[in-house]
PDB file of N, H, CA, C and O in Angstrom:
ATOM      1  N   UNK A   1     -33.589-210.469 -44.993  1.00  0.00           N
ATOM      2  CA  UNK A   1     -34.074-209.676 -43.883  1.00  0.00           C
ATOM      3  C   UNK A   1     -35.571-209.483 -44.050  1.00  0.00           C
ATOM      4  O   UNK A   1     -36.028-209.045 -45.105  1.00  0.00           O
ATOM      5  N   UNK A   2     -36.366-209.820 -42.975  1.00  0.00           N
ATOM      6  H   UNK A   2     -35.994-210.175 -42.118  1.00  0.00           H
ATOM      7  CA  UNK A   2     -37.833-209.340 -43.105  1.00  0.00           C
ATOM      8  C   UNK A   2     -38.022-208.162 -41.771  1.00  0.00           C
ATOM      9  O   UNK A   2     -37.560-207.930 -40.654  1.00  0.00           O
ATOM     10  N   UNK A   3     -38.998-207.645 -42.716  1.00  0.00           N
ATOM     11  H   UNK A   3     -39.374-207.833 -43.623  1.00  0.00           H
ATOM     12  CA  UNK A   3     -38.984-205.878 -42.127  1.00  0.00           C
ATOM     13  C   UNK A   3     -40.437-206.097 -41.844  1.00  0.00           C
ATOM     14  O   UNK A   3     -41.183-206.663 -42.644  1.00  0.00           O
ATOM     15  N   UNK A   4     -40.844-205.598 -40.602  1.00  0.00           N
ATOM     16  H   UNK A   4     -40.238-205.138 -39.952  1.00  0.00           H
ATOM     17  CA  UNK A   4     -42.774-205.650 -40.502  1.00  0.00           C
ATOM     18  C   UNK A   4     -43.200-204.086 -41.047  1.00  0.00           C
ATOM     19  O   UNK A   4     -42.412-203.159 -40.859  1.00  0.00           O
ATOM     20  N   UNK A   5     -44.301-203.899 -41.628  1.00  0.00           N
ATOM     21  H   UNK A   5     -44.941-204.652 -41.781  1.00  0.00           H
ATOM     22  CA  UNK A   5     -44.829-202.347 -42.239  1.00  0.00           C
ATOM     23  C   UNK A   5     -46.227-202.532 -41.440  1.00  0.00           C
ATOM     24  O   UNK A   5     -46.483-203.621 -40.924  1.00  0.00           O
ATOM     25  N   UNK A   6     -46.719-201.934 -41.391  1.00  0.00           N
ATOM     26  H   UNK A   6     -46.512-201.050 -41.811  1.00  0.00           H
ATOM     27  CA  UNK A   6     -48.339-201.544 -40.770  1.00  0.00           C
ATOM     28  C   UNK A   6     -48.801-200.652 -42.244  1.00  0.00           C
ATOM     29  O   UNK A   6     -48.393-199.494 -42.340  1.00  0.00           O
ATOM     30  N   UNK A   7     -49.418-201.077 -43.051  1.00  0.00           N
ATOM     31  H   UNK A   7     -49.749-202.018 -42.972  1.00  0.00           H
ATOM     32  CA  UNK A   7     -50.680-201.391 -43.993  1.00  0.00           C
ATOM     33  C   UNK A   7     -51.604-200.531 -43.470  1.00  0.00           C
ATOM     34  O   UNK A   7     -51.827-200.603 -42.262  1.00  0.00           O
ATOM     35  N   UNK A   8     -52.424-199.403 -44.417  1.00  0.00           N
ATOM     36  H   UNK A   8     -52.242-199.345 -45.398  1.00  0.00           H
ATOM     37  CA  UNK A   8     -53.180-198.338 -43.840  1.00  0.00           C
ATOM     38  C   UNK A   8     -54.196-198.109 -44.872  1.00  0.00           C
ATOM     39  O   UNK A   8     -53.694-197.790 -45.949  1.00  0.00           O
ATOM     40  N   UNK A   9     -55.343-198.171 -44.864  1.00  0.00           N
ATOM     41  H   UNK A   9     -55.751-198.430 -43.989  1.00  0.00           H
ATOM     42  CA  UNK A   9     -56.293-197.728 -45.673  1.00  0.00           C
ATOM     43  C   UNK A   9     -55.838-196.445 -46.043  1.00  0.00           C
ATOM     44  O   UNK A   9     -55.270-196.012 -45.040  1.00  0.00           O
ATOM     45  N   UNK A  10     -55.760-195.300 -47.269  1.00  0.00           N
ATOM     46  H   UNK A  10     -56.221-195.652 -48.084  1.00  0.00           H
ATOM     47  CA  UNK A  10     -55.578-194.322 -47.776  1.00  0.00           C
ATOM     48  C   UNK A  10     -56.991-193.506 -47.969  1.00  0.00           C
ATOM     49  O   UNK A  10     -57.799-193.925 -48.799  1.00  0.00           O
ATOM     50  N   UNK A  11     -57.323-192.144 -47.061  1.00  0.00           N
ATOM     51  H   UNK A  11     -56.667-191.805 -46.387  1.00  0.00           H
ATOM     52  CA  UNK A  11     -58.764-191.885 -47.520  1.00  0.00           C
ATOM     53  C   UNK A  11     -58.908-191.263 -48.543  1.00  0.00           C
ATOM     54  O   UNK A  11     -59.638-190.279 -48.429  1.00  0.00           O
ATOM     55  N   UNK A  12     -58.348-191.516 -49.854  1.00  0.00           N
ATOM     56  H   UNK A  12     -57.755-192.315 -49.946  1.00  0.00           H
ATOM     57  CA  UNK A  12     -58.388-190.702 -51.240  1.00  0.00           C
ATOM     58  C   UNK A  12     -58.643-192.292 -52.104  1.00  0.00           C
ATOM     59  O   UNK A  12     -59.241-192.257 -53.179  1.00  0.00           O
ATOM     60  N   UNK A  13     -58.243-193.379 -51.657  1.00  0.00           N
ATOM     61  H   UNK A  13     -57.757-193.408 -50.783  1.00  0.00           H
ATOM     62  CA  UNK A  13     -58.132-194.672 -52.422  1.00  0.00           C
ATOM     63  C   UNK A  13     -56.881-195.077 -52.246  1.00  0.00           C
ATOM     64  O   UNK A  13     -56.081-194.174 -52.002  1.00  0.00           O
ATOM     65  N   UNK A  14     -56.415-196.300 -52.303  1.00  0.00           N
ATOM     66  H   UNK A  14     -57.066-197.033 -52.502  1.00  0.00           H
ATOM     67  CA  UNK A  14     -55.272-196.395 -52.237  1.00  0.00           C
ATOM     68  C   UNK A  14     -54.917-197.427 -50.447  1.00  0.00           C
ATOM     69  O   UNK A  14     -55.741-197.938 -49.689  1.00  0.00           O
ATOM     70  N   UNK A  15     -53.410-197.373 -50.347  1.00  0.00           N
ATOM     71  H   UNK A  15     -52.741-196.958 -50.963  1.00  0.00           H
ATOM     72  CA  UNK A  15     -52.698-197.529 -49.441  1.00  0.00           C
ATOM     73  C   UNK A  15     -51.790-196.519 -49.014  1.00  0.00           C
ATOM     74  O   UNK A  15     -51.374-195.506 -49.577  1.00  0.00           O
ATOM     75  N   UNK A  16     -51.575-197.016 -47.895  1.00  0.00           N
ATOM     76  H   UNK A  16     -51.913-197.839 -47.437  1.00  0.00           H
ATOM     77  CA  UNK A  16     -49.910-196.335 -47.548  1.00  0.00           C
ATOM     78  C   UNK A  16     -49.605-197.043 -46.156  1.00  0.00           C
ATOM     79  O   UNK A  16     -50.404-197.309 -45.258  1.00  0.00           O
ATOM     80  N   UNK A  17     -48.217-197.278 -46.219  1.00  0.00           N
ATOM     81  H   UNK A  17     -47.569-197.062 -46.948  1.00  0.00           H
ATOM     82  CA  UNK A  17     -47.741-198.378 -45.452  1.00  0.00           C
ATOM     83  C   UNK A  17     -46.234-197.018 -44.159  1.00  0.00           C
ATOM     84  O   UNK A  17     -45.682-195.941 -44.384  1.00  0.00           O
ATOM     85  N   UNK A  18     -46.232-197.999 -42.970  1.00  0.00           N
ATOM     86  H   UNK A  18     -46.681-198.874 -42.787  1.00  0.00           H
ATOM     87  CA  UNK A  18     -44.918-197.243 -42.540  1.00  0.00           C
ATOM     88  C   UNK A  18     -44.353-198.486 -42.007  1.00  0.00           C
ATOM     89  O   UNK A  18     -44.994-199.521 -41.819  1.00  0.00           O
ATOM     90  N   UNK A  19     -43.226-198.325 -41.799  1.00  0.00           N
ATOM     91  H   UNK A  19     -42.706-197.485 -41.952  1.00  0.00           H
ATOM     92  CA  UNK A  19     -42.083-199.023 -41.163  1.00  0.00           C
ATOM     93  C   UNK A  19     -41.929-198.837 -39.897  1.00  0.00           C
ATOM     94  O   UNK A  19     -40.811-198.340 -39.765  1.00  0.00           O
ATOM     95  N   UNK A  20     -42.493-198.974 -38.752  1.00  0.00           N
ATOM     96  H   UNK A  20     -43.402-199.377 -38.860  1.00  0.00           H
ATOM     97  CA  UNK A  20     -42.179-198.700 -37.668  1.00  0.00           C
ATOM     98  C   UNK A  20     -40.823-198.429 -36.935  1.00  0.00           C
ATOM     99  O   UNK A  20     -40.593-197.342 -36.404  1.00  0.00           O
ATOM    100  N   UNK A  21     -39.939-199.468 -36.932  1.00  0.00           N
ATOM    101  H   UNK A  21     -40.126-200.351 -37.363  1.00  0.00           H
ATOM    102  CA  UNK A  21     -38.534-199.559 -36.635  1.00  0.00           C
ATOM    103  C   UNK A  21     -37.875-198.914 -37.443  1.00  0.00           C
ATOM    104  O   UNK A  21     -36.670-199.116 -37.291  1.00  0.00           O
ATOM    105  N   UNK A  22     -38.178-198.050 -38.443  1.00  0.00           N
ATOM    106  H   UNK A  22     -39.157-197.887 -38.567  1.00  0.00           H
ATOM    107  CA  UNK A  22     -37.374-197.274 -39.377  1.00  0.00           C
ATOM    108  C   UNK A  22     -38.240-196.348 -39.512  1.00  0.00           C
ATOM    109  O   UNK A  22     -39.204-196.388 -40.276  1.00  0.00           O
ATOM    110  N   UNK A  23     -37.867-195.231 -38.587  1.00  0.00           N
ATOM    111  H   UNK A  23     -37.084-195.199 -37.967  1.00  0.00           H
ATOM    112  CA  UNK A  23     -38.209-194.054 -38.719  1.00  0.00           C
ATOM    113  C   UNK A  23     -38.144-192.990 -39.366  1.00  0.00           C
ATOM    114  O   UNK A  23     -37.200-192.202 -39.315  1.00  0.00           O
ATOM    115  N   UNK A  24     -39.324-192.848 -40.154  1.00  0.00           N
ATOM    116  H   UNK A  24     -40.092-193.488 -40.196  1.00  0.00           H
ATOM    117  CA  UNK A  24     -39.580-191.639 -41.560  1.00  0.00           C
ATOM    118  C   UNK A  24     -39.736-192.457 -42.638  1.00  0.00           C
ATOM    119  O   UNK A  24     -40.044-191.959 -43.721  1.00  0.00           O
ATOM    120  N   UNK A  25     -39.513-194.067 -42.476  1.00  0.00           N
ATOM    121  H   UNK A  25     -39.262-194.471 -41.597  1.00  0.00           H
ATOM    122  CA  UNK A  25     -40.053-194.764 -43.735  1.00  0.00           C
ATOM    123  C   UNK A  25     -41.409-195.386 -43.994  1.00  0.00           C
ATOM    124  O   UNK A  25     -42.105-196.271 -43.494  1.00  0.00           O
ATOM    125  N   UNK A  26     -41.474-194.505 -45.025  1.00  0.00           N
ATOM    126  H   UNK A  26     -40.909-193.786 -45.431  1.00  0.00           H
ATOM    127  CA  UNK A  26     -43.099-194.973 -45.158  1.00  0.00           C
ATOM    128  C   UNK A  26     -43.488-194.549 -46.644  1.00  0.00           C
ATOM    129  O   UNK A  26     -42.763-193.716 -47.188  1.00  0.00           O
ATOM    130  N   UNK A  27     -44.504-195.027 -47.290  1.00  0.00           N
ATOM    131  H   UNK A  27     -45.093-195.704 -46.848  1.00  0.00           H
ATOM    132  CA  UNK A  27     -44.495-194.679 -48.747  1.00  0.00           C
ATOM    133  C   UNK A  27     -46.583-195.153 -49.113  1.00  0.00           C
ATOM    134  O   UNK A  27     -47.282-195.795 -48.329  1.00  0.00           O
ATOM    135  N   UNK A  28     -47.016-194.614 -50.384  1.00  0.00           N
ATOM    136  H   UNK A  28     -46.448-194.092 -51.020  1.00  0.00           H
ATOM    137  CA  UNK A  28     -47.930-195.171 -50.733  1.00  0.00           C
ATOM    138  C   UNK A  28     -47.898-195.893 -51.834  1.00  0.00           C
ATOM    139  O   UNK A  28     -46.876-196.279 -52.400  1.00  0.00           O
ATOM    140  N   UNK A  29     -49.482-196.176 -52.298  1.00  0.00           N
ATOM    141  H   UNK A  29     -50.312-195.862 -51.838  1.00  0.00           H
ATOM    142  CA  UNK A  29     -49.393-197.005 -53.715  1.00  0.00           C
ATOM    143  C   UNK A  29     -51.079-197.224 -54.149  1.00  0.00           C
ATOM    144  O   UNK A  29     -51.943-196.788 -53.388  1.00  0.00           O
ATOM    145  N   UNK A  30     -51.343-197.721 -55.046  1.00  0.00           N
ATOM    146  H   UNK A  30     -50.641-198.075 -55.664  1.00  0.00           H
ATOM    147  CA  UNK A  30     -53.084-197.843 -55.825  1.00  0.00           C
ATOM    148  C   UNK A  30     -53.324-199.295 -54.643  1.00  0.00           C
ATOM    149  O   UNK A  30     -54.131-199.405 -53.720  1.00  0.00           O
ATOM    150  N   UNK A  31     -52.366-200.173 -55.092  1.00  0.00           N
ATOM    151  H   UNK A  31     -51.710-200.084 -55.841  1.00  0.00           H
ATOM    152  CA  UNK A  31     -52.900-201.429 -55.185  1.00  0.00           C
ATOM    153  C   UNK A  31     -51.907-202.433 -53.696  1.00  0.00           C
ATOM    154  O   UNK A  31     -50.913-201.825 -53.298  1.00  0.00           O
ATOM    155  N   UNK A  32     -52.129-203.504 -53.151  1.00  0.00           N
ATOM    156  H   UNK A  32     -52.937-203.997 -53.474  1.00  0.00           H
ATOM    157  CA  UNK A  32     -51.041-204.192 -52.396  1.00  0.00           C
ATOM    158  C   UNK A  32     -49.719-204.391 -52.844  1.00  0.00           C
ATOM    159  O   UNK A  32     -48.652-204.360 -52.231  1.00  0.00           O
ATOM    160  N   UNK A  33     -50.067-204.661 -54.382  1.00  0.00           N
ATOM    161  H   UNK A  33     -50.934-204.685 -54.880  1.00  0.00           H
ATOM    162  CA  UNK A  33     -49.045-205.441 -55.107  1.00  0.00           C
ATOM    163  C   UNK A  33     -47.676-204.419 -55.246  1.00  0.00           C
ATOM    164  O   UNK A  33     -46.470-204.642 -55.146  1.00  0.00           O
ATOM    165  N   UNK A  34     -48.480-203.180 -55.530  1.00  0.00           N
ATOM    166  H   UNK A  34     -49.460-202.999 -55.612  1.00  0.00           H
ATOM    167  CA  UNK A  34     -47.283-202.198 -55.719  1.00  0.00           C
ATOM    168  C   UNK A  34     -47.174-201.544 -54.802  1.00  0.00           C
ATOM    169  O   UNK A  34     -46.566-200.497 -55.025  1.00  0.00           O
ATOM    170  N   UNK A  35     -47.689-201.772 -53.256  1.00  0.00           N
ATOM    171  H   UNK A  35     -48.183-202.623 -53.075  1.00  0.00           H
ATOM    172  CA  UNK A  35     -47.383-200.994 -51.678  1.00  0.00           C
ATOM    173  C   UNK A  35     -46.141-201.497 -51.802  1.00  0.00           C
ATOM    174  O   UNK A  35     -45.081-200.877 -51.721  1.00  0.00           O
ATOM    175  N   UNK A  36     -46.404-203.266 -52.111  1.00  0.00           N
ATOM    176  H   UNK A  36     -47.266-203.770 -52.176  1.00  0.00           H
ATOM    177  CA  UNK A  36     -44.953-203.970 -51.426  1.00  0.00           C
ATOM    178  C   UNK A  36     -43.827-203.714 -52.278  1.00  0.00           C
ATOM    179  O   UNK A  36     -42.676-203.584 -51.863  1.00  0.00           O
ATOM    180  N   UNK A  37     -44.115-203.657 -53.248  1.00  0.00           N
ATOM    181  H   UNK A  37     -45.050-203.763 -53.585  1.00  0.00           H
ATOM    182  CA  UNK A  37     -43.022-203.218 -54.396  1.00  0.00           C
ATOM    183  C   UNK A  37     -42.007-201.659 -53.554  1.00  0.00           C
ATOM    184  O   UNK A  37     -40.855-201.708 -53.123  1.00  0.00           O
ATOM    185  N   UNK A  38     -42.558-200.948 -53.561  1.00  0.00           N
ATOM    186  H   UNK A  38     -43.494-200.908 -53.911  1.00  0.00           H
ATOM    187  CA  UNK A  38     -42.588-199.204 -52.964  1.00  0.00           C
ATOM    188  C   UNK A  38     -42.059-199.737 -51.699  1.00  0.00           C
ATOM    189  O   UNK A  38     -40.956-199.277 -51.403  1.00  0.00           O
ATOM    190  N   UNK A  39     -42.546-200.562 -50.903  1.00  0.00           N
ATOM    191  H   UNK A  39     -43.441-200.936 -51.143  1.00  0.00           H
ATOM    192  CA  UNK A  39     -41.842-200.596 -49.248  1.00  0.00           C
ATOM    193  C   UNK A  39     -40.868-200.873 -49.677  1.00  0.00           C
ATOM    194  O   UNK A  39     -40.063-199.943 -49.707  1.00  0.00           O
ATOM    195  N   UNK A  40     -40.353-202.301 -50.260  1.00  0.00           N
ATOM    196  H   UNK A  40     -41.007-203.058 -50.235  1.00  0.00           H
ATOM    197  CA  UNK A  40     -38.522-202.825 -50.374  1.00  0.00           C
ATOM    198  C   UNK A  40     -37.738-201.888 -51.296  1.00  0.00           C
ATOM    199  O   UNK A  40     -36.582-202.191 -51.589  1.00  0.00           O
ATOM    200  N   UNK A  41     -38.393-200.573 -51.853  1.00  0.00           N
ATOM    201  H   UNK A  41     -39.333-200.327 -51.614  1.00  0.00           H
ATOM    202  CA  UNK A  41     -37.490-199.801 -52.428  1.00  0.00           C
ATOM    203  C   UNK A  41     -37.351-198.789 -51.064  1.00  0.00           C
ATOM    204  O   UNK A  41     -36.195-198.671 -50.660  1.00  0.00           O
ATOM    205  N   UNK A  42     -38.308-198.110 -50.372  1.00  0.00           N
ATOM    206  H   UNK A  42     -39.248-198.206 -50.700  1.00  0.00           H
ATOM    207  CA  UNK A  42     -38.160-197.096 -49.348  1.00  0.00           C
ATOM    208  C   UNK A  42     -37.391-198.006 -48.353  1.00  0.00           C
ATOM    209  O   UNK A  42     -36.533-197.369 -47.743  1.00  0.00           O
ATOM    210  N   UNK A  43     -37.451-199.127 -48.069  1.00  0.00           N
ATOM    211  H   UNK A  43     -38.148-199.644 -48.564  1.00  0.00           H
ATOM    212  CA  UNK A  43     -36.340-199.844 -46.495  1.00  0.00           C
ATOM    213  C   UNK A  43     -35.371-199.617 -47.424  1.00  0.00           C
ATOM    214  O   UNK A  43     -34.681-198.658 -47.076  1.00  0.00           O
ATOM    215  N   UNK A  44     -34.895-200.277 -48.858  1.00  0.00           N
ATOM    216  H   UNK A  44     -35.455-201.055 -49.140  1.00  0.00           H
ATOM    217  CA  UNK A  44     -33.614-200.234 -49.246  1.00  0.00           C
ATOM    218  C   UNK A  44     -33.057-198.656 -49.269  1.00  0.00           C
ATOM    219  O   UNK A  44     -31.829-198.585 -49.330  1.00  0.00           O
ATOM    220  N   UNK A  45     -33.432-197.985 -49.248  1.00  0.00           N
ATOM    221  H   UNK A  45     -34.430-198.042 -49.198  1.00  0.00           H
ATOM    222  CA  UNK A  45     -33.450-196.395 -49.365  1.00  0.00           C
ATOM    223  C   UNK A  45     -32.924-195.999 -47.984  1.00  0.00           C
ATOM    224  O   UNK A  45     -31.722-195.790 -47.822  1.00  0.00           O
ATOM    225  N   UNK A  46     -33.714-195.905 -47.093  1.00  0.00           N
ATOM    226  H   UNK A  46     -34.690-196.074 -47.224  1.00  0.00           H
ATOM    227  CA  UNK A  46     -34.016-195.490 -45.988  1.00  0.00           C
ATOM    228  C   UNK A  46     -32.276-196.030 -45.238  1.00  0.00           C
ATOM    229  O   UNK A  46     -31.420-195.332 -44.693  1.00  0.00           O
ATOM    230  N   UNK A  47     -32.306-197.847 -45.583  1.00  0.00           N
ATOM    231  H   UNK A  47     -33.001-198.414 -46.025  1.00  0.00           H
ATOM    232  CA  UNK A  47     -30.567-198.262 -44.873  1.00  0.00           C
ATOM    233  C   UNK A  47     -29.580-197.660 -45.833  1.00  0.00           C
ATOM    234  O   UNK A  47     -28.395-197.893 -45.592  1.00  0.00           O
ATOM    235  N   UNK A  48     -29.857-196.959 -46.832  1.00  0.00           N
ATOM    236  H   UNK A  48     -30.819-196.769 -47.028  1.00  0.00           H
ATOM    237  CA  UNK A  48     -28.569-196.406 -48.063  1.00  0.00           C
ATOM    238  C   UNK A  48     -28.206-195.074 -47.606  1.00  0.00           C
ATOM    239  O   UNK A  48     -27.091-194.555 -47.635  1.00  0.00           O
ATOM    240  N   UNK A  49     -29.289-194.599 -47.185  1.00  0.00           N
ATOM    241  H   UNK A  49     -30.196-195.021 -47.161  1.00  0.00           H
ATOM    242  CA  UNK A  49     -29.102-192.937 -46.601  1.00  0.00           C
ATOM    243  C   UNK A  49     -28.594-193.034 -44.801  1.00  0.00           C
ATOM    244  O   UNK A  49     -27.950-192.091 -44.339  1.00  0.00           O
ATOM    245  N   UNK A  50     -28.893-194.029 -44.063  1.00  0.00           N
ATOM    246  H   UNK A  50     -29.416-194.794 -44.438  1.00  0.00           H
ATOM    247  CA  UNK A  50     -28.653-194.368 -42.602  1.00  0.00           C
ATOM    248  C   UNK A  50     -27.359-194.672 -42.660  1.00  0.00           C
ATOM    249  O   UNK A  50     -26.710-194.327 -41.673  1.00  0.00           O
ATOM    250  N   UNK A  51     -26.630-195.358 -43.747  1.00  0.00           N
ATOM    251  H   UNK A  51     -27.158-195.638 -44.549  1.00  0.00           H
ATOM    252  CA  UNK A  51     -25.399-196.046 -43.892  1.00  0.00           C
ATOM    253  C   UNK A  51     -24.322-194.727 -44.425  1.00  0.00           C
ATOM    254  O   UNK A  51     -23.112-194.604 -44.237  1.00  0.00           O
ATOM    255  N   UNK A  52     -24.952-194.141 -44.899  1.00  0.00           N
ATOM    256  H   UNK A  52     -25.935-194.240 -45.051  1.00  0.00           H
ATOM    257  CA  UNK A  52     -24.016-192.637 -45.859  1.00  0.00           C
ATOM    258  C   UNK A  52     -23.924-191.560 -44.615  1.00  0.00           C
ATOM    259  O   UNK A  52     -23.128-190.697 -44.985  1.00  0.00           O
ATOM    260  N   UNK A  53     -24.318-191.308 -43.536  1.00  0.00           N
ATOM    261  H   UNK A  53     -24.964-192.009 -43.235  1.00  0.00           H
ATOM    262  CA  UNK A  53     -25.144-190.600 -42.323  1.00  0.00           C
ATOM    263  C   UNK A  53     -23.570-190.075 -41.773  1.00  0.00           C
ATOM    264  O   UNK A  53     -22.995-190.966 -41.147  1.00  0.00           O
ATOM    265  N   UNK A  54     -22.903-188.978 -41.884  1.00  0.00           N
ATOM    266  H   UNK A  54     -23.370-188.255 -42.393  1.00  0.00           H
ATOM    267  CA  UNK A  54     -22.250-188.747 -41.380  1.00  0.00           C
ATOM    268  C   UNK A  54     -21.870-188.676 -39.608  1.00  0.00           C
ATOM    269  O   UNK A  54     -22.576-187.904 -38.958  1.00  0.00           O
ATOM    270  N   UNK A  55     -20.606-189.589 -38.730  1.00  0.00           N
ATOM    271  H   UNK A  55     -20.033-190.216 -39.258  1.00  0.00           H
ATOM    272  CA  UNK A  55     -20.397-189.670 -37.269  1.00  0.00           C
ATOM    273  C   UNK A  55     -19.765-188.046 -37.099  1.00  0.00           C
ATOM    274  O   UNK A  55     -18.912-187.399 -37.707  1.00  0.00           O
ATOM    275  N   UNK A  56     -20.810-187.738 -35.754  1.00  0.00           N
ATOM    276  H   UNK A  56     -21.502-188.263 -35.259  1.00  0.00           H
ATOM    277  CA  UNK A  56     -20.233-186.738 -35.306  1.00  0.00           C
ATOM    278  C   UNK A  56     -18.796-186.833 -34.056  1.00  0.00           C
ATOM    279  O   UNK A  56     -17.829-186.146 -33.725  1.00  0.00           O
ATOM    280  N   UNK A  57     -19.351-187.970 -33.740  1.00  0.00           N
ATOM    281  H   UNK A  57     -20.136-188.527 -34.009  1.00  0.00           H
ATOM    282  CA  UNK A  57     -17.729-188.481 -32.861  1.00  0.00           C
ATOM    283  C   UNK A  57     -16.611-188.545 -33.039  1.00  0.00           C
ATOM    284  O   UNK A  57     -16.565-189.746 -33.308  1.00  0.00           O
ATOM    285  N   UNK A  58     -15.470-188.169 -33.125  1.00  0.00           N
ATOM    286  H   UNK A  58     -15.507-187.194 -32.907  1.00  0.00           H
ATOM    287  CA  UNK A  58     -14.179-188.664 -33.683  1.00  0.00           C
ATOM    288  C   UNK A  58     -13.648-189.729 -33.353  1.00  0.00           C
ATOM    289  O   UNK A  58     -12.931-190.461 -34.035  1.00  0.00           O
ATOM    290  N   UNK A  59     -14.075-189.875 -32.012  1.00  0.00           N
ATOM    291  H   UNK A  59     -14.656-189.280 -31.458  1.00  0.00           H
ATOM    292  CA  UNK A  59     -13.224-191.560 -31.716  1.00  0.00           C
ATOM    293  C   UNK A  59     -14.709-192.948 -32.097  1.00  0.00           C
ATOM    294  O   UNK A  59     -14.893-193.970 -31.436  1.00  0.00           O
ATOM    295  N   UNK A  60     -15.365-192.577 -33.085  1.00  0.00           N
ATOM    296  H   UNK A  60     -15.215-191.747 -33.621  1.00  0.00           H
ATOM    297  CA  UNK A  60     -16.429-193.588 -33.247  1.00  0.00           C
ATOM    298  C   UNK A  60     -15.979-194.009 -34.657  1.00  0.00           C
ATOM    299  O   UNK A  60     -14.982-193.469 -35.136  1.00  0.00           O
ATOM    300  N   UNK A  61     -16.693-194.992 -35.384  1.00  0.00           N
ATOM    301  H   UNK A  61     -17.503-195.431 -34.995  1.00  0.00           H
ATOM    302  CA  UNK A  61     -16.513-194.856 -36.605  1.00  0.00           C
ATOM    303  C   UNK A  61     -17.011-196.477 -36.761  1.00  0.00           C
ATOM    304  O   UNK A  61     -16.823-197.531 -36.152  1.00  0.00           O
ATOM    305  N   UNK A  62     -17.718-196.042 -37.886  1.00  0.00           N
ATOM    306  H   UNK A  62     -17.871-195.186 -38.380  1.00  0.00           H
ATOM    307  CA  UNK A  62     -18.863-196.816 -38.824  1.00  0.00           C
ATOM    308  C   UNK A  62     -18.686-198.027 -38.763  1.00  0.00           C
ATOM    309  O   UNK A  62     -17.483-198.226 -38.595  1.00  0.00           O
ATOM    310  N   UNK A  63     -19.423-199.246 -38.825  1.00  0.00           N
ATOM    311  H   UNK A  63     -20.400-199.084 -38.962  1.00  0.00           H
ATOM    312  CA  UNK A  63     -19.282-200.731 -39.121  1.00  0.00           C
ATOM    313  C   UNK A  63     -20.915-201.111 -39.948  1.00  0.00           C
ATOM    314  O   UNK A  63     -22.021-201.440 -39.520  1.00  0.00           O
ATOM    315  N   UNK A  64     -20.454-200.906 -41.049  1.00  0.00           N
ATOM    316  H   UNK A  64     -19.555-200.639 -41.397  1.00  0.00           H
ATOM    317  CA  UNK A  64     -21.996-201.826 -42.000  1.00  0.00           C
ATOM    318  C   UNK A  64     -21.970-203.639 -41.737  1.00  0.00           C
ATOM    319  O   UNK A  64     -21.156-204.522 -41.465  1.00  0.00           O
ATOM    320  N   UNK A  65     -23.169-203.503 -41.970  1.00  0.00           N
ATOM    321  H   UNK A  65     -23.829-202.786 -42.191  1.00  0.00           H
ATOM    322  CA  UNK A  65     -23.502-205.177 -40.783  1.00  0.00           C
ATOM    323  C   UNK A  65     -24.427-205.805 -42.072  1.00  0.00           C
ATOM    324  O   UNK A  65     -25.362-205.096 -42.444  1.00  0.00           O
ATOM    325  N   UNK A  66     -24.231-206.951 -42.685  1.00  0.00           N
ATOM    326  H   UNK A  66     -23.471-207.526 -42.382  1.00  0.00           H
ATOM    327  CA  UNK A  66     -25.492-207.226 -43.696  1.00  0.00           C
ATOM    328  C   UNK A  66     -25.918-208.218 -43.095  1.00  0.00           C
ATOM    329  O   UNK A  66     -25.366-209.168 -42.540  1.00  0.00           O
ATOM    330  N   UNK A  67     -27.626-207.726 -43.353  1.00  0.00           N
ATOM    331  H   UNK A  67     -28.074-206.954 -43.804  1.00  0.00           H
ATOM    332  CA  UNK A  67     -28.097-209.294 -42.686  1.00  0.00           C
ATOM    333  C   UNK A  67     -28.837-210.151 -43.848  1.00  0.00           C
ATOM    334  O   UNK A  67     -29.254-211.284 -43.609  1.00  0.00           O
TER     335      UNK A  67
END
């Protein structure tokens, strides 16, 4: 799966990246090397907590999809 992030200058030094299509994911870091490191842990995060997300519907119910 490839995920797009939008890459942000940090005004202290640094980065910090968000996930657009995944809303509230977003993370920083010193360097690129370890933004990208930090993003594929916050997306893997972000679908672990979306997937655990309790249905308020009773007649609905969950289907995990891997892509």
């Amino acid at each position: 799966m490839t995920v797009k992030a939008i890459v942000h200058p940090a005004e202290e030094g640094g980065y910090w990246a968000e996930v657009p299509s995944l809303p509230g994911c977003f993370t920083q870091a010193e360097t690129l090397e370890e933004l990208q490191s930090r993003l594929a842990e916050a997306i893997e995060g972000w679908f672990q907590a979306d997937a655990e997300q309790e249905i308020d519907d009773a007649n609905a119910q969950p289907m995990l999809v891997t892509v």
